[in-house]
N, C-alpha and C positions, 0 to 999 in steps of 0.2 A: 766235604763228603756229600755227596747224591745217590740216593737209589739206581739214579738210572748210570752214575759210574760204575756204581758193582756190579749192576745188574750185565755191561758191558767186558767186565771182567770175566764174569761166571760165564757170559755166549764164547767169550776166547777160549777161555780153559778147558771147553766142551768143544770148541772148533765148529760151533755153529753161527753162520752170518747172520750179522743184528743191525738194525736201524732203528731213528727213531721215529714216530710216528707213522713213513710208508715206507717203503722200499723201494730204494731206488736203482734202476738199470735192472737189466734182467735175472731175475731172483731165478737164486737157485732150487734144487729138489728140494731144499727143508731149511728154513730159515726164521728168525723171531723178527719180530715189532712191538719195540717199546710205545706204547701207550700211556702218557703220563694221565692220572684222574684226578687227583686230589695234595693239595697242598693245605698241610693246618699249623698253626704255632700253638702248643698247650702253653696257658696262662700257669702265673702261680699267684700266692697271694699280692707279689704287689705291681701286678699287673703288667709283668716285665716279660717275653716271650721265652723260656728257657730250651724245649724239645720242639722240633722239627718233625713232621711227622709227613712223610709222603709217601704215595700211593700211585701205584704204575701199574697197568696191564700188560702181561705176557703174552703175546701173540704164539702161537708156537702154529709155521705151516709146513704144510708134509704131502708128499704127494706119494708116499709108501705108507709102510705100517709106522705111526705116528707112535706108539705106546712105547716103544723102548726108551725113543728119545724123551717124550714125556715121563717118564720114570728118572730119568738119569737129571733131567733138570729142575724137578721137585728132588732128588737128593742134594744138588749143589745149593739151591735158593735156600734150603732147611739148614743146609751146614752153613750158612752165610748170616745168620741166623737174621734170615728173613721172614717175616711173619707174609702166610699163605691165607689169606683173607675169601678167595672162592675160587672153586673150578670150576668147567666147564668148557663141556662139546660143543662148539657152536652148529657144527656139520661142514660136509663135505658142500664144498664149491666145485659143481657140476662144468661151471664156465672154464674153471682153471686146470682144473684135479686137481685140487688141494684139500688136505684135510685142513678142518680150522681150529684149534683146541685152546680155550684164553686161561690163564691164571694170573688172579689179582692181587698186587702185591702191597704189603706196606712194612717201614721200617721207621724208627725212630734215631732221630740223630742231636745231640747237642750239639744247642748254638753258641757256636764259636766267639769267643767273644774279641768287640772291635779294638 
């Protein structure tokens, strides 16, 4: 299991196109980019890796009103029960029309063992 499998899940089931890190070929009116930031193993006492903890940014672009969809995919990512770590408007890309809106994510996964 991966953040950024579910997270790929959750762009389907909403019927919004997702890539990872850019997009590629000509993006459509509103679409996300995964952003991987952060990978950690929590220790425990005997120094053996047990949780998985990763951390992806939500790209969300819009070149309409961004807030519905914003809305709807903070309800799926919270039902997914992914933990919603920060928002934020980055602003409007003059260059493109697009709105830019990021949400930072992270989840916890046991590791699977070999």
């Amino acid at each position: 299991m991966s953040l950024l499998s579910d997270l790929n899940v959750i762009a389907k089931k909403l019927k919004i196109p997702a890539e990872t890190a850019v997009f590629s070929g000509t993006p459509p009116d509103e679409y996300l980019v995964f952003t991987p930031l952060f990978d950690s193993f929590e220790l425990h006492a005997d120094n053996t890796p047990g949780i998985d903890v990763q951390e992806v940014r939500v790209s969300l672009f819009s070149k309409g009103n961004y807030l519905k969809t914003k809305s709807r995919l903070i309800r799926a990512l919270l039902g997914a029960d992914i933990t919603i770590t920060a928002r934020k408007y980055i602003g409007h890309e003059d260059n493109t029309g697009y709105h830019h809106y990021a949400i930072d994510t992270a989840k916890e996964y046991e590791m699977e063992e070999i």
